[in-house]
VOMAR-963668 format. One record per residue (C-alpha): x, y, z. Coordinates in steps of 0.2 Angstrom, whole numbers, padded with zeros to 4 digits, always signed. Layout:
! VOMAR-963668
XYZ...
This chain:
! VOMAR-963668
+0540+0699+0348+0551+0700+0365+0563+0688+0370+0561+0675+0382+0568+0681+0400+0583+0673+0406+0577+0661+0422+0579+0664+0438+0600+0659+0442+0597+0646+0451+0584+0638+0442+0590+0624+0431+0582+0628+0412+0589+0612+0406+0583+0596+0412+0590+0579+0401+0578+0575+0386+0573+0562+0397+0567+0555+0414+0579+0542+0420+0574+0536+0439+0591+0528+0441+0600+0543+0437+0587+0552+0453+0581+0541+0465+0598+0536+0474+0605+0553+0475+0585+0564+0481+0583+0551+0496+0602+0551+0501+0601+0571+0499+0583+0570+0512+0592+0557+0526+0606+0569+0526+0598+0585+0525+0587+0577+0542+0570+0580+0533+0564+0564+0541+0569+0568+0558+0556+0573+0570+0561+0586+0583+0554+0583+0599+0554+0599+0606+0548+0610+0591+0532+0618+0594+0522+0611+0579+0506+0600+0580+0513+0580+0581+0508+0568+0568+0515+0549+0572+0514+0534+0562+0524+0518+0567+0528+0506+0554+0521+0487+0555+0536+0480+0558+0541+0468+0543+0550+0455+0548+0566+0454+0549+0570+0437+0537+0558+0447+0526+0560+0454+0508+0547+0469+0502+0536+0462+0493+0519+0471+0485+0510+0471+0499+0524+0481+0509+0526+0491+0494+0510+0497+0493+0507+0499+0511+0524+0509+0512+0518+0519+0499+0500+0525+0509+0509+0527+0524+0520+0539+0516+0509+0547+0506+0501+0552+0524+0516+0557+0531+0525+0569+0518+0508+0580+0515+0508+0581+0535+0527+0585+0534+0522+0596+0523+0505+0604+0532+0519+0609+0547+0515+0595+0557+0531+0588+0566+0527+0569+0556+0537+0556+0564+0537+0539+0554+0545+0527+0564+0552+0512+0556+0558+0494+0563+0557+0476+0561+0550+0462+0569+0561+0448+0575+0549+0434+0570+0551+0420+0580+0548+0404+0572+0553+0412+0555+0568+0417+0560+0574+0400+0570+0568+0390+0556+0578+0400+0544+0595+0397+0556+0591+0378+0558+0590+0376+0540+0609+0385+0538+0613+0372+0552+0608+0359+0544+0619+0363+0529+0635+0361+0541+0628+0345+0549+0622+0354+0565+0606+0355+0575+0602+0369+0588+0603+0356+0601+0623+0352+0596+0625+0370+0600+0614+0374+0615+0602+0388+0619+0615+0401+0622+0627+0398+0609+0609+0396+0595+0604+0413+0601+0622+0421+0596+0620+0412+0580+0605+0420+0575+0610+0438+0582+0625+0436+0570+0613+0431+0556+0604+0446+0561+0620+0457+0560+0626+0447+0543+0610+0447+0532+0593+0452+0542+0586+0469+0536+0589+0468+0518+0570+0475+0517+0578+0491+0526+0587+0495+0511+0572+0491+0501+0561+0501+0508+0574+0519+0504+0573+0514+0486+0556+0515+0488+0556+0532+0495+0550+0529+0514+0552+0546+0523+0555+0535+0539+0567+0544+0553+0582+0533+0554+0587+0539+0570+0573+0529+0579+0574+0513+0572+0569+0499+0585+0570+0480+0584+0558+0472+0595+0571+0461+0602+0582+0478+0608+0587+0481+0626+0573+0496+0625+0559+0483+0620+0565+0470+0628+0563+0480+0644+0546+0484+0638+0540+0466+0636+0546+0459+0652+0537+0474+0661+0522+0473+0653+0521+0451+0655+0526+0456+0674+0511+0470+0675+0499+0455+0667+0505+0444+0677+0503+0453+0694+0486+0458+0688+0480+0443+0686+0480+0443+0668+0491+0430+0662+0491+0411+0670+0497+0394+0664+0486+0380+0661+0483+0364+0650+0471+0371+0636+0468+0367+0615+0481+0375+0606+0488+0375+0588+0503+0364+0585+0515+0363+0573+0523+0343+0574+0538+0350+0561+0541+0365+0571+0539+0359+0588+0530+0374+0595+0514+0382+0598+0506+0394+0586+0492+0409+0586+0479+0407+0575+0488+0421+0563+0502+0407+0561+0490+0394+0554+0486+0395+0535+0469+0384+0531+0466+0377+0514+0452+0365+0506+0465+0348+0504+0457+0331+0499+0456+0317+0514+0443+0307+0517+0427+0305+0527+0426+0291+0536+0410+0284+0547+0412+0272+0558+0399+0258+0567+0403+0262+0587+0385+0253+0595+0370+0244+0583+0364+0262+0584+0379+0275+0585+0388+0279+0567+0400+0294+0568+0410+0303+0556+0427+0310+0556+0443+0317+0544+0454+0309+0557+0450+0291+0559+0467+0289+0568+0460+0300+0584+0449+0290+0588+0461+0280+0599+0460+0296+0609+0439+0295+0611+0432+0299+0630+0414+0300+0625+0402+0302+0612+0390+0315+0612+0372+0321+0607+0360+0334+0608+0350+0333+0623+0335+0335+0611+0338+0323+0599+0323+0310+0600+0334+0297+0591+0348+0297+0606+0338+0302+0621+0337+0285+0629+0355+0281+0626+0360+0295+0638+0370+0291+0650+0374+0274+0643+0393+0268+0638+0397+0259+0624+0411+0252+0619+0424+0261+0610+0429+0250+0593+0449+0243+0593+0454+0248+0612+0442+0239+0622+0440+0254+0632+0420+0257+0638+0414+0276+0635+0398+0286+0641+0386+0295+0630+0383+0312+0634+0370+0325+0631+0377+0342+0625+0368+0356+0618+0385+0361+0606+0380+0346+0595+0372+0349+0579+0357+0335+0577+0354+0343+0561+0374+0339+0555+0379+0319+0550+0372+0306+0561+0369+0319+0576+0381+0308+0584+0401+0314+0586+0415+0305+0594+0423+0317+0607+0443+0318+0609+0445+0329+0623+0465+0330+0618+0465+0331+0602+0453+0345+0597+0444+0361+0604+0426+0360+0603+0427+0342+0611+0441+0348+0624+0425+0362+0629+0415+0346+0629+0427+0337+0641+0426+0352+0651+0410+0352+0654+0406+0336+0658+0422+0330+0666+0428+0319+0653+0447+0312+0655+0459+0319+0640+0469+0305+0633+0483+0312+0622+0487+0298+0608+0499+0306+0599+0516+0315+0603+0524+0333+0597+0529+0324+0584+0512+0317+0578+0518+0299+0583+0504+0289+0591+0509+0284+0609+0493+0273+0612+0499+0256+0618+0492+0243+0605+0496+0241+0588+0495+0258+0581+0509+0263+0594+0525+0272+0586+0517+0277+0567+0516+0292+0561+0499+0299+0560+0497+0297+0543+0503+0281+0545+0491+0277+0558+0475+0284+0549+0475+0271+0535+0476+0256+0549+0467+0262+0558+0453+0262+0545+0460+0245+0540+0457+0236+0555+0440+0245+0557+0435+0239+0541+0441+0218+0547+0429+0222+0560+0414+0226+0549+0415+0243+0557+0416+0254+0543+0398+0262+0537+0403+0273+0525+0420+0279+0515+0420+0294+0507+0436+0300+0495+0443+0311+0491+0434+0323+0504+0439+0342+0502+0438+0351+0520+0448+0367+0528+0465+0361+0535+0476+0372+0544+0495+0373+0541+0509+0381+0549+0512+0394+0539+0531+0393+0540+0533+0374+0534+0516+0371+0528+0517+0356+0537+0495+0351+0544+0493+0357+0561+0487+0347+0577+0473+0354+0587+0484+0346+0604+0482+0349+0624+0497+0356+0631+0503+0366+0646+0503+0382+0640+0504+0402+0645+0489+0412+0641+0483+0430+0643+0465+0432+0648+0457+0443+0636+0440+0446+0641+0443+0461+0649+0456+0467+0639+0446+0465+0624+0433+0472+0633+0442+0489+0634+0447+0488+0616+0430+0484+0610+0424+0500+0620+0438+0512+0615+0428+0512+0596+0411+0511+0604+0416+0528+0613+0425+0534+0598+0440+0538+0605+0447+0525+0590+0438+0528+0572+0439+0514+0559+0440+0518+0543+0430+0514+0532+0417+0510+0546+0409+0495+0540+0428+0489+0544+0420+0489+0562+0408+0476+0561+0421+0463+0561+0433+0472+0572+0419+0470+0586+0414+0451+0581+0433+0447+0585+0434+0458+0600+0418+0453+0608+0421+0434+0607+0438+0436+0607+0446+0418+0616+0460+0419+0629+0477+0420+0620+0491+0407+0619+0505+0417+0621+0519+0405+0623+0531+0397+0612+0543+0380+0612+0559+0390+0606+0574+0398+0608+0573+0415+0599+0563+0425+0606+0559+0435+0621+0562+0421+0636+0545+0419+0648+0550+0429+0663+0546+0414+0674+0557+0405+0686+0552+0388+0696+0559+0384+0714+0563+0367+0718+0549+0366+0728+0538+0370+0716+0537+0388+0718+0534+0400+0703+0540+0418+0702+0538+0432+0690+0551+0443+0688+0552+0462+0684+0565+0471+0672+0572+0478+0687+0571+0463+0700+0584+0450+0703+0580+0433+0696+0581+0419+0711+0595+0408+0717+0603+0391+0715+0591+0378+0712+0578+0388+0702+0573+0386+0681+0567+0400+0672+0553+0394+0657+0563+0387+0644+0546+0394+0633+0548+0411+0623+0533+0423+0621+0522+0423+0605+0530+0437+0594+0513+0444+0594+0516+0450+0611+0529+0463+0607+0521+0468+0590+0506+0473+0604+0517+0486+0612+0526+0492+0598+0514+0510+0596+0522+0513+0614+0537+0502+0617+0545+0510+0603+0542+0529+0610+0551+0522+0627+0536+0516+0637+0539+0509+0652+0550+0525+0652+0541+0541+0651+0550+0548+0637+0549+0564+0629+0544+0556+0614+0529+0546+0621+0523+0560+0630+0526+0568+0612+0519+0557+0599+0509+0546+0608+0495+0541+0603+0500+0539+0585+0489+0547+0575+0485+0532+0560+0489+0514+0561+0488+0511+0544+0487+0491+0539+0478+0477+0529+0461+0471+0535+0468+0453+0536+0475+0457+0551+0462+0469+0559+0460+0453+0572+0476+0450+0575+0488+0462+0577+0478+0476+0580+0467+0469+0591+0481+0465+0602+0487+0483+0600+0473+0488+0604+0472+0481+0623+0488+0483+0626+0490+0502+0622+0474+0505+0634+0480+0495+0646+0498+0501+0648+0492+0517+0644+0478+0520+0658+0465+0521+0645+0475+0533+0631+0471+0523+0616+0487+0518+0602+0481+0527+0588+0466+0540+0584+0462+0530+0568+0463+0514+0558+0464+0515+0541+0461+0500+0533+0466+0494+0515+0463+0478+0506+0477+0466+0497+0487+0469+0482+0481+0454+0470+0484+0453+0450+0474+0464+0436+0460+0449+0436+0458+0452+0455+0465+0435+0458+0476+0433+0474+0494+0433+0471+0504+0415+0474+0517+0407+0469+0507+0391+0462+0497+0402+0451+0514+0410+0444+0508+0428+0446+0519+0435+0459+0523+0452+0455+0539+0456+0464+0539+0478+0466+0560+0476+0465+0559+0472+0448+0545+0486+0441+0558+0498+0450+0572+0491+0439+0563+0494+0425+0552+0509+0431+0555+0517+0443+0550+0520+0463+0538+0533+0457+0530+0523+0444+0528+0509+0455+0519+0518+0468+0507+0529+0457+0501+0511+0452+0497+0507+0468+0492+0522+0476+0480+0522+0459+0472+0507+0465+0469+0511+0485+0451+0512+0487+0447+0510+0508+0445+0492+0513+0445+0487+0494+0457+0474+0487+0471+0482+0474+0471+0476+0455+0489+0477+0448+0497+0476+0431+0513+0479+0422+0502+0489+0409+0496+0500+0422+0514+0504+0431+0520+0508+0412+0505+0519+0411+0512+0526+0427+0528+0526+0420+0523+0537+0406+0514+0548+0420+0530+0554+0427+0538+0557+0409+0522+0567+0404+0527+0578+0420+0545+0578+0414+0541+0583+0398+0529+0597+0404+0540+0604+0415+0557+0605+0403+0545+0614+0391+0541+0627+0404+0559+0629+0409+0567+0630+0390+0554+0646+0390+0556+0654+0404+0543+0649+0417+0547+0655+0434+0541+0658+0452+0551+0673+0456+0538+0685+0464+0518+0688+0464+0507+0681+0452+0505+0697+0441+0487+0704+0441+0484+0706+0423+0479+0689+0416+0474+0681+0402+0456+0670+0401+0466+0654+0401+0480+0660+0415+0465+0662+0426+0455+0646+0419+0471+0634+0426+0475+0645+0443+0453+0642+0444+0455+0624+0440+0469+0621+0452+0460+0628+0468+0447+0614+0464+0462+0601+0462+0467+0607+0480+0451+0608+0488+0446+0591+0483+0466+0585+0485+0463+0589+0504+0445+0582+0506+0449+0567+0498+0466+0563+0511+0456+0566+0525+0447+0551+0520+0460+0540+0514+0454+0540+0496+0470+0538+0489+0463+0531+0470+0452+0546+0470+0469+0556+0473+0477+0549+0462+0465+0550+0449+0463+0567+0451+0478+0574+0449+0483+0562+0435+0468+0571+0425+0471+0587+0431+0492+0586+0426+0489+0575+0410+0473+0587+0404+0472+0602+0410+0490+0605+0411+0500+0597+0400+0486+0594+0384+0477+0610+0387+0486+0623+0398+0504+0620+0391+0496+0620+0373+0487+0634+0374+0502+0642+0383+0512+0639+0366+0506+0651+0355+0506+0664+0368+0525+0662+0372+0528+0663+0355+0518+0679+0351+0529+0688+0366+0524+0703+0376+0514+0705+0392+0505+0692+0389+0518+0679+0386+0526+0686+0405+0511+0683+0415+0510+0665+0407+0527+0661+0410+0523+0665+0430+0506+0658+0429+0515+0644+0422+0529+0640+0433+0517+0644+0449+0506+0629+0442+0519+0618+0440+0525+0622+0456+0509+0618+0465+0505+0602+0455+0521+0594+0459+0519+0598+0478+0502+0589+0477+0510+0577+0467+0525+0573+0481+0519+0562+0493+0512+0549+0479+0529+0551+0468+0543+0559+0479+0556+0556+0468+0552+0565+0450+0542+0578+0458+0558+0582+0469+0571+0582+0455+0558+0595+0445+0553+0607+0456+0571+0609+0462+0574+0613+0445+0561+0625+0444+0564+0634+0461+0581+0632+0462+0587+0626+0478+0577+0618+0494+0566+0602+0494+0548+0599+0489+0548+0587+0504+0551+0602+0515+0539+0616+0505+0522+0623+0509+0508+0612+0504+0497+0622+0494+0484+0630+0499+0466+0635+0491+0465+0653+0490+0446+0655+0483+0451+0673+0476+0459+0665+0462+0442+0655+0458+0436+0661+0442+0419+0653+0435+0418+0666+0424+0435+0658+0415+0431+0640+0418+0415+0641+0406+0424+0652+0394+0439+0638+0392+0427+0627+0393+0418+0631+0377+0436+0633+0369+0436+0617+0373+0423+0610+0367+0426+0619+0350+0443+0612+0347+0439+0594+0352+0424+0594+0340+0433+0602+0327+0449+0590+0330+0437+0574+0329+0432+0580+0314+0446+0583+0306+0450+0563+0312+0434+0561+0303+0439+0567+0289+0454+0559+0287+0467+0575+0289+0481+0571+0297+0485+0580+0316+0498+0590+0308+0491+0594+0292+0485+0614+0292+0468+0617+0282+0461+0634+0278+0444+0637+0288+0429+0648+0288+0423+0651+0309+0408+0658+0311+0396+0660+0326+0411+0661+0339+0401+0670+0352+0411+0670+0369+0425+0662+0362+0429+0673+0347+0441+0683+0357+0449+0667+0356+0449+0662+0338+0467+0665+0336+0471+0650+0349+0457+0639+0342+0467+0640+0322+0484+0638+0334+0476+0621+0341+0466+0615+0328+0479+0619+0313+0468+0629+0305+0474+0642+0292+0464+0661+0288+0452+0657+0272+0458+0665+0257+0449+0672+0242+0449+0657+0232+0441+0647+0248+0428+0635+0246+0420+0625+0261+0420+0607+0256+0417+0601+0274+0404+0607+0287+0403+0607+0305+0390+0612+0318+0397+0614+0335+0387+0616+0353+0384+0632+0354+0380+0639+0337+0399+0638+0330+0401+0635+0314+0417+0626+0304+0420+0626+0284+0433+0617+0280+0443+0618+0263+0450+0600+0261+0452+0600+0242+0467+0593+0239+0472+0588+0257+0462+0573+0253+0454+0559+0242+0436+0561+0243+0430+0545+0235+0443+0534+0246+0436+0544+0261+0420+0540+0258+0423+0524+0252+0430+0522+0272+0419+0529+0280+0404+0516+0272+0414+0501+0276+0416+0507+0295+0397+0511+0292+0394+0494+0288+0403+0488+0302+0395+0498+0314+0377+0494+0307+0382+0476+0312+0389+0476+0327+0374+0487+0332+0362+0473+0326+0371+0457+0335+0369+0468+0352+0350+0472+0347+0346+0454+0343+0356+0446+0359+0344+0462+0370+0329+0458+0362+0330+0438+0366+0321+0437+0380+0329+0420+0385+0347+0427+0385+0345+0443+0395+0334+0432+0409+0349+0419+0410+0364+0430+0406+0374+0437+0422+0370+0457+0424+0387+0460+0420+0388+0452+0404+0370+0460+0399+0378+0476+0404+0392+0474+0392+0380+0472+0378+0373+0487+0382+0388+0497+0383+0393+0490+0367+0377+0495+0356+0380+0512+0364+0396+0514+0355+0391+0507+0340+0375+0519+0339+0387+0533+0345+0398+0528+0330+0383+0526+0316+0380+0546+0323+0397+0551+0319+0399+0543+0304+0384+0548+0295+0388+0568+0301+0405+0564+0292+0398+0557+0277+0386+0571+0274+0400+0584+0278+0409+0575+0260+0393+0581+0252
């Protein structure tokens, strides 16, 4: 028997006994930044692939959802990194408007202040130096969770570069036509004091009440919000309705104001819905305000920003939830109340900073014309110049885009990108240009700030240097992947969308939109707060690890699909990158290596594993072209786990220990697997697979070596069916052994006959299966039969009690034959399978299949004791 070879020198043959993320993670991503692995070169000659982060805001925290984001988007950009591609992932943050002025009030408030005590100017430097103090902490989150993000491009969207970009691209609008001011429905937050998109409004089924009131001897109408009807300008009817037709164009007299109101006939009312009658509050909500504009009704606002009512009468100065019971009150005195109905449950929006109930309110707003815009976006997947993935995804992409409303994009605060919009005291309005002069004495810019929406629209391109034309726009533009959740398919990317096409004569922002679903707990419930299942990815990598914690979500990403998570899983994961570990410190305590070729004189199982691992890779690469990032995962987990650690690496054992030849070419086979696996494993867990294959290569990065590549010469069918009959021998012979009641250590002498194609391999088979030569004085007291004519004696006298065995092996009978009779008698009851859900019948099912599959096995055992 010949020594083990020494290593190659700078290979490190001895890792710790054990995988310790802390002791890694820090020290491989602060060896990446400065070794410039992230760093794109825009002048290198290689193919470009871009990726620009969704810019988390900067008040944010990471939570799961970035986490597992971050980890996709990676994932994509360290195999491209890898493939030769110049991969540039460029990071940033958001400067989230109402979030952010919210969260500087509230430190305001703690001093006794209010914005208004400092003024506009003075408030903006206050959050800038909140921004400088304590925004960004997600920055430092996202390193510890590996992103491979270049550092040296980081952009804010309220930088002087994007800033530039919005105020040139609201002036282009602008100019074009595309954006006006006018009074229209918007979203309004009474707490906040501003505006909101329809992304900033949360809805939830709440209890209220329904409440229908008398307004003629033959007009009952029903509403949520009794106190609006102070606001009333009409009511309205189908034109078809037989119950309301002569009442057309009549008034009648609206209940508590006095006030006379017409009757109209419009096709939007439901006659089918309620009374077919509805009041119609032109102010105060968006399908009446369409109403009002289509029959010239007056709009009457009878509340202020603040939800007070400002109708002169009694109800003037209360709240509106004050005013909502009084006004129901005083209906009631009047014999006006048909009907009350409480509690009601109905969709009500809330802002979602202060959760405070939004107020569907007209107000003098700025708005972007979308229709052609969207339009253009609409088109640009229609032609496919933009793929969405998966591509049912682009049903409701185009349902948005092709009823896509004009969009409110102005705001009532102070932080934020200032309306480039100055009024003359004449009444004159100018727009002006990044490059333009703003106008004299006697003229007022918009105190109003744009929706924050309208920078994250230009980031694909603001960020490369657009309006400039930058060498890295005319690089990396358009990114290759916009990778994001399909909650906000609508709304930021839609916005992207017709931006890009639009600043970017045509050229679209990315080639392809992958999208994912939402992280959500391991009973597919969604995550919140109230339901105390929050799982915060800062504490599983405390306790284990980066790598653990993205394995367990990459594990889960199936396109478009929502993402099950448990702690159980991420320990599984956990125990994945020791399994690694492990392997790999074995390999390099006997010598594995990956100095020169592969030899050409190998052994059935060397070329079974370099065989299996051309598959691994094919399918590897199939599978990230299509964003199948569970099937990935999957994948190699079996292929490390099975065929390398529990089979190769066991196998290999006996070999090494035998010396030679053979135990040479194993030791390069081995170390060229290990190799390989950990560069297919990098992109998913960059950390571990980092640390080990520098130990086993000696110097470098993973992050910066080939991915591999399938080389079909190496596949062997031949060896796969071979091992694979090894195999099946072993496992059979182990279960058996289970069966039997040996323990997995215990060795037994063993008769094999009938070998066949894996006789040449009976001396690994003994090796694996413990498994001594029989002697003279052998006797089989055992039998097995194994596919494929094997046979196995087993000599167990004395390695254990028969009687007890047996004795076992009838009470687990016994509770087989039971379990096997409860699943036959619930089948065969008609009334239960016809009622029961498919799911449940299923079960059933699956459980008799076990329990048959037991009886099987235990009956083969107990014959074998006789």
């Amino acid at each position: 028997m010949t020594e083990t070879p020494e290593p190659s020198a700078l290979a490190n043959p001895t890792l710790p006994a054990q995988y310790t993320p802390a002791d890694v993670e820090s020290r491989r991503y602060e060896a990446w930044v400065a070794d410039g692995v992230f760093t794109a070169d825009v002048a290198s000659d290689k193919p470009p692939f871009t990726i620009v982060i969704p810019p988390p805001n900067v008040t944010g925290s990471l939570h799961m959802g970035h986490a597992f984001e971050h980890t996709l988007m990676d994932a994509l950009v360290r195999r491209r990194r890898m493939q030769g591609y110049e991969a540039l992932w460029l990071p940033g943050m958001d400067h989230a408007g109402i979030a952010t002025q919210n969260l500087v009030e509230r430190q305001l408030g703690q001093e006794g202040l209010s914005r208004h005590d400092l003024g506009r100017e003075r408030f903006v430097e206050r959050v800038w130096q909140w921004k400088a103090e304590s925004g960004g902490a997600i920055l430092g989150q996202m390193r510890r969770l590996g992103d491979s993000v270049d550092w040296s491009r980081e952009r804010f969207t309220m930088d002087e570069g994007l800033s530039r970009a919005v105020q040139t691209m609201f002036k282009k609008l602008y100019d074009d036509g595309l954006i006006y001011r006018a009074n229209r429905i918007i979203n309004w937050c009474p707490r906040c004091l501003t505006a909101l998109s329809d992304i900033e409004v949360v809805h939830t089924d709440d209890e209220g009440e329904l409440v229908s009131i008398r307004y003629s001897d033959e007009i009952v109408v029903a509403t949520t919000r009794a106190e609006t009807m102070l606001g009333d300008t009409a009511v309205a009817v189908h034109p078809d309705d037989e119950r309301y037709r002569h009442l057309i164009g009549t008034e009648v007299e609206l209940p508590l104001t006095g006030r006379r109101i017409p009757v109209v006939a419009d096709e939007h009312v439901d006659p089918a819905f309620g009374t077919g009658a509805v009041k119609v509050t032109p102010a105060h909500d968006p399908n009446d305000f369409e109403i009002g504009q289509r029959h010239d009704l007056p709009s009457i606002t009878m509340m202020d920003e603040r939800g007070v009512i400002t109708v002169p009468g009694p109800f003037e100065g209360l709240d509106r939830y004050e005013a909502r019971p009084a006004v129901v009150a005083a209906l009631r005195e009047q014999g006006r109340i048909v009907a009350e109905k409480r509690p009601y449950v109905h969709a009500v929006g809330h802002c979602s900073r202060c959760r405070t109930t939004v107020e569907p309110r007209l107000s003098l707003q700025w708005f972007v014309n979308t229709g052609p815009l969207a339009k253009a976006a609409g088109d640009a997947v229609r032609d496919g110049r933009v793929r969405i993935d998966p591509e049912d995804m682009s049903k409701r992409y185009f349902a948005w885009v092709d009823n896509m409303h004009d969009w409110c994009i102005s705001r009532q605060l102070w932080w934020g990108h200032r309306i480039p919009v100055w009024y003359g005291p004449n009444g004159e309005v100018r727009c002006v240009g990044p490059d333009e002069e703003p106008p004299g004495d006697g003229w007022e810019q918009d105190t109003d700030v744009l929706d924050t929406w309208f920078s994250s629209g230009l980031w694909p391109f603001s960020t490369l240097g657009w309006p400039e034309q930058t060498p890295d726009l005319a690089r990396f533009y358009p990114t290759s992947v916009l990778v994001t959740g399909y909650d906000i398919l609508f709304f930021w990317v839609a916005r992207m969308m017709m931006f890009g096409l639009y600043a970017m004569d045509g050229k679209q922002p990315f080639d392809v939109i992958a999208l994912h679903g939402m992280v959500r707990d391991e009973h597919g419930k969604k995550m919140s707060k109230s339901f105390g299942n929050v799982v915060d990815p800062l504490d599983w990598m405390d306790r284990f690890g980066a790598d653990a914690t993205r394995f367990t979500l990459a594990r889960g990403a199936n396109p478009g699909q929502d993402v099950p998570v448990s702690e159980e899983w991420c320990q599984g994961s956990r125990n994945f990158c020791n399994k690694l570990w492990n392997a790999t410190r074995f390999a390099l305590m006997n010598g594995a290596h990956v100095d020169g070729p592969l030899p050409t004189e190998l052994s059935t199982t060397d070329r079974w594993i370099l065989s299996r691992l051309q598959h691994v890779v094919d399918e590897v690469d199939e599978q990230f072209e299509r964003f199948e990032f569970a099937k990935i995962c999957d994948l190699l987990y079996h292929f490390a786990w099975d065929d390398v650690c529990d089979w190769y690496v066991e196998l290999s054992k006996p070999v090494l220990a035998a010396g030679g030849p053979a135990a040479d070419a194993t030791r390069r086979v081995l170390g060229h697997v290990l190799d390989q696996l950990l560069r297919l494993l990098h992109p998913v867990i960059p950390f571990v697979t980092d640390e080990l294959w520098i130990a086993l290569n000696g110097a470098g990065t993973v992050a910066r070596a080939a991915w591999p590549q399938l080389d079909k010469a190496l596949v062997d069918d031949a060896a796969e069916a071979e091992v694979d009959a090894l195999q099946r021998v072993v496992t059979e012979i182990r279960r058996f052994r289970s069966d039997q009641g040996l323990r997995p250590a215990q060795r037994v002498a063993a008769r094999l006959d009938g070998l066949g194609v894996v006789a040449p391999h009976e001396w690994l088979i003994r090796s694996l299966a413990r498994l001594d030569e029989a002697g003279a004085e052998f006797a089989a007291s055992a039998t097995l039969s194994v596919a494929g004519g094997v046979r196995v004696g087993l000599d167990t006298r004395g390695a254990i009690d028969v009687a007890a065995e047996r004795a076992r092996l009838e009470k687990d009978r016994a509770a087989a034959e039971k379990e096997a009779a409860q699943c036959r008698a619930k089948l065969g009851n008609e009334a239960f399978v016809g009622k029961a859900p498919e799911h449940v019948v299923n079960k059933i099912k699956e459980r008799l299949a076990t329990a048959e599959a037991d009886l099987a096995r235990i009956g083969a055992a107990l014959a074998a004791l006789s």
